[in-house]
C-alpha positions, 0 to 999 in steps of 0.5 A: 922206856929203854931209851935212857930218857933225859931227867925232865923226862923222868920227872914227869914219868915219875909223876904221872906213875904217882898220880895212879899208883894206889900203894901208900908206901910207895907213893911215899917213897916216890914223893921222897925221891922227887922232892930230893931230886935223886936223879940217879933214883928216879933213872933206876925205877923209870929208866927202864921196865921190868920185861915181862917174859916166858917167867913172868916177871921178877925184881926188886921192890918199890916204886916205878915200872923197873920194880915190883910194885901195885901199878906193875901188878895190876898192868900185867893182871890187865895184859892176861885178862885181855889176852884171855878175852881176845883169844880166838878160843876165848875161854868158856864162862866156866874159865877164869883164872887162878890165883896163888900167892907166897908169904913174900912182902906184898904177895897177898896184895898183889894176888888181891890185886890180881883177883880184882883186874880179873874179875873186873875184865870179866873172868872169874878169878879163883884165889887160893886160900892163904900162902902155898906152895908154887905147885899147890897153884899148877896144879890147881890150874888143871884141876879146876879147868882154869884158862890160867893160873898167876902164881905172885913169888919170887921163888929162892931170890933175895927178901927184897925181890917179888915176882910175878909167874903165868900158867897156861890152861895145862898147868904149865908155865908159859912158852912163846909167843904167849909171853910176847902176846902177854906182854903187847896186851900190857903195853896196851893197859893205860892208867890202872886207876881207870881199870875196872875192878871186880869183887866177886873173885872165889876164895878157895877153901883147904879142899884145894890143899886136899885134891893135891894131896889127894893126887899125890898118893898115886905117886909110886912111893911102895910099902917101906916108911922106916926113915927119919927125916929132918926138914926146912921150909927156909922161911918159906911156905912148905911145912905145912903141906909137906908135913901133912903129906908125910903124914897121909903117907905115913911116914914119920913126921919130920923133925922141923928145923924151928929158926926156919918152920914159920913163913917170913919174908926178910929170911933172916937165917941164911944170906939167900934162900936157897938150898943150893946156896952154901951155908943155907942148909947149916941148920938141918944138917945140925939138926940132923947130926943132934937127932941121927936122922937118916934123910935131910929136905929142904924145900925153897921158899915157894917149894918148888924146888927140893934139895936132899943131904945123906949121911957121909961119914968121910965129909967134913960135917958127917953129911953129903948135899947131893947135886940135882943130877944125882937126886934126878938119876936116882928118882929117874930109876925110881920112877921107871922100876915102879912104872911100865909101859913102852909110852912112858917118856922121861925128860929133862934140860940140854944142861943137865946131866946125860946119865937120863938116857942110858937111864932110860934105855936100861929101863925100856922107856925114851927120854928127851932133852929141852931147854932150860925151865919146867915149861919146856920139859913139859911141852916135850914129847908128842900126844902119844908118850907119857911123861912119868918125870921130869926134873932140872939140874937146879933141884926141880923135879916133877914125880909121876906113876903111871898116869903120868905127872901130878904137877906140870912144873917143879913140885917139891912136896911130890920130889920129898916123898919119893925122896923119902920113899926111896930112902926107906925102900933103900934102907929095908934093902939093908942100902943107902942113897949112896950106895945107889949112886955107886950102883949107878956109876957102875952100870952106867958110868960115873957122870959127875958134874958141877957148875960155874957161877958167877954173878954180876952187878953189871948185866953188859958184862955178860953179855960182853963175855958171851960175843967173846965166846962167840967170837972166839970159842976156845979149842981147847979146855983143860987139855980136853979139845973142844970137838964141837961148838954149838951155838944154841941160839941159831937152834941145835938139836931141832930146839927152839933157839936160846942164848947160850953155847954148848961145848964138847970136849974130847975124852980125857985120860978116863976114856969118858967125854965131857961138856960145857953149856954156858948160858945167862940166868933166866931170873938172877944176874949171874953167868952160869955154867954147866960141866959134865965129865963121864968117867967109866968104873968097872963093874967091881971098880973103885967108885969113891976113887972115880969121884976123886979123879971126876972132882979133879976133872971138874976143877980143872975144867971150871978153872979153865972156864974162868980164865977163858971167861975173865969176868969178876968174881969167876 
């Protein structure tokens, strides 16, 4: 359906799309589009297709096969459960799929939905009980012994968008070719209005919330619990199951910020729910100011992702956000002076920050490198190492003790208690967040980084800018020479092949490297770009003065970036 099709054409696409499609609202709203003759309309929803891929699928809601709708749900459902029956190690009667949703318009009736294609092709379907969180859904995944789990959300994306995510049998994300066997066994779904539907899917009760829970007090959290937390669920389905985590830890119940405690899907608080996003955690920031908090949380609609704030008093509102990079060094240490064993394996994405190795060879234990997303960093390693953690730049981190990770994604109930663990193991010690930052920097050089984002209307234009990097990669960035050009598509450091560039660049007056990876958004239609600068601090220097010099050192690298990029908006 990519083939930009004439308008008669789409005329009879949206048609025949109207004659299954079971989903009163958007059979209305198709009706409409027909009987005003909005070409422009109908070549958005049938022009082309939601491509179902390695993060499932994602995108706006509405009518046809380009959004999020019923008929693009049931197809899908349909592609797994025929991939799953057609597998050569065709699931046992006992396998089936489980099934979670978030509290985004329509995510209980397209895991309603789910639930009857699965059944109907044959396989048991579990259903979680009511929204959840994303790493409520993999874990479950492994602890029923599911061949597969679908989790319907859209994660951090705007109120309009839903999505639509594929667990395979070791509760992780899917990795190719299963995406592209998926996708093949989806083309092949006629009309979903022939498809057999069941009924006798299993709706699991809170004894699912309580295995995860159960699961995560093997976490190395230590006997400290003096904190004051302030948490936001921003509009999503975290509180619940983070508060009664806090609370079977016992660590004092966190101050929830109320405009953000309850689920709701139109997220009318901030301009887009994420805690990356600037402005997003304005609310608990207050809150925390008003109460005198020691820690802020914030945990992304489907909390899979964990953002954390410390008091700072040189910043402007009193409060610091700290990058994923530094809320994942930290952790890292955490893990590994909580752990042993010569086995124990720490991973994280090719753009995120270096500090994980020299981490991990101080404390005895090996670290690898992936590419980008949760489902790579957990097929790293070999049988014989141990993961203990993983985490991502973009505030995504799965917390492990010794035997080994809890969730095999994001988790960012399991990232809070550390967090919260570690703040107060911290402040017993008479230290804060902070101070173990600059420990950090200390012993192992100050690795600052940063990024660039720039989102786009027009998806060619990314593209356009990645063929003129291609084509000509700059020599210089910053006055820094650019001593080495990957092209991350061909493959480099023995990585399965991925579109994005990787740059590094020559030591600047520092003495310390940096680099640049740039790279498409997997989910959103933004450019992104990732900058490392590795600055050495003595052990009795000047950290703050470090990270003066290292912002600068980003500034000029992201200005340089923008100019070379020369998109709208960089």
């Amino acid at each position: 359906m990519n083939d930009r099709p004439d308008p008669s054409e789409l005329r009879r696409r949206a048609e025949a799309w109207l004659a299954q499609d079971p989903d009163p609202v958007t059979a209305a709203e198709l009706r409409a589009i027909l009987e005003s003759g909005d070409g422009a309309a109908l070549a958005g929803r049938f022009g082309a297709r939601l491509e179902f891929g390695t993060a499932g699928l994602r995108g706006e809601l509405g009518a046809g096969p380009n959004r999020m709708n019923r008929v693009t749900v049931m197809r899908a459902a349909a592609g797994l459960a025929a991939r799953l029956r057609d597998a050569a190690e065709s699931p046992s009667p006992g396998s089936g799929v489980v099934i979670g949703y978030d509290a985004r318009h329509g995510s209980e009736r397209f895991a309603l939905d789910t639930a009857a294609v699965v059944t109907g092709a044959g396989l048991p379907a579990w259903l979680l009980p009511r929204p959840l969180p994303t790493p409520v859904l993999a874990f479950a995944v492994r602890h029923l012994g599911a061949a597969a789990g679908v989790m319907v959300t859209a994660s951090h994306n705007p109120p309009r968008d839903n999505g639509y995510k594929v667990y395979w049998g070791d509760g992780a994300q899917i990795v190719p070719p299963l995406d592209a066997e998926i996708s093949a066994a989806i083309d092949a779904v006629g009309r979903v209005d022939g498809l057999p539907l069941g009924e006798d899917w299993t709706v699991l009760g809170d004894e699912i919330v309580e295995a995860y829970l159960d699961a995560l007090s093997g976490l190395p959290l230590g006997g400290a619990r003096d904190v004051r937390t302030v948490y936001t669920p921003l509009h999503g389905v975290g509180r619940d199951v983070l508060l009664r985590a806090f609370a079977r830890a016992g660590f004092p119940e966190p101050a929830v910020v109320p405009e953000q405690a309850d689920p709701d899907p139109d997220f009318p608080t901030v301009a887009f729910p994420n805690p990356e996003e600037p402005g997003a955690m304005d609310l608990a920031l207050a809150l925390a100011a008003r109460t005198g908090a020691d820690l802020v949380i914030a945990n992304d609609p489907d909390a899979d992702r964990c953002a954390v704030a410390v008091p700072d008093p040189a910043a402007e509102s009193g409060w610091r956000q700290l990058t994923g990079d530094e809320v994942g060094g930290l952790l890292a240490e955490h893990v590994l002076r909580h752990t042993g064993g010569a086995d124990r394996l720490v991973v994280t994405t090719i753009v995120s920050s270096s500090l994980l190795s020299a981490i991990a060879g101080a404390r005895g234990a090996r670290s690898a490198e992936t590419l980008t997303g949760f489902k790579w960093i957990m097929k790293a390693g070999t049988p014989a190492d141990r993961i203990v953690f993983g985490y991502e730049e973009a505030l995504g981190y799965s917390v492990g003790g010794d035997g080994g990770v809890i969730v095999h994604d994001k988790d960012g109930i399991g990232a809070a208690l550390a967090v919260a663990a570690l703040a107060a193991e911290a402040a017993r010690e008479g230290r804060s967040l902070t101070d173990l930052l600059d420990e950090q920097a200390r012993r192992y050089g100050l690795h600052a980084t940063a990024q660039l984002s720039v989102r786009v209307t027009d998806l060619a234009l990314i593209g356009a800018a990645m063929a003129r990097l291609r084509e000509a990669p700059p020599a210089e960035l910053a006055g820094r020479a650019v001593e080495q050009a990957d092209d991350l598509s061909l493959g480099a450091d023995g990585l399965p092949p991925t579109d994005g560039l990787r740059f590094r660049l020559a030591a600047g007056a520092s003495g310390g490297p940096a680099r640049v990876v740039v790279r498409p958004s997997g989910t959103e239609p933004k450019l992104k770009c990732y900058l490392e600068v590795v600055r050495p601090v003595p052990a009795d220097g000047d950290v703050a003065a470090a990270r003066t010099a290292a912002r600068a050192d980003l500034g000029a690298l992201r200005d340089a970036l923008a100019a070379v990029l020369d998109l709208p908006g960089a």
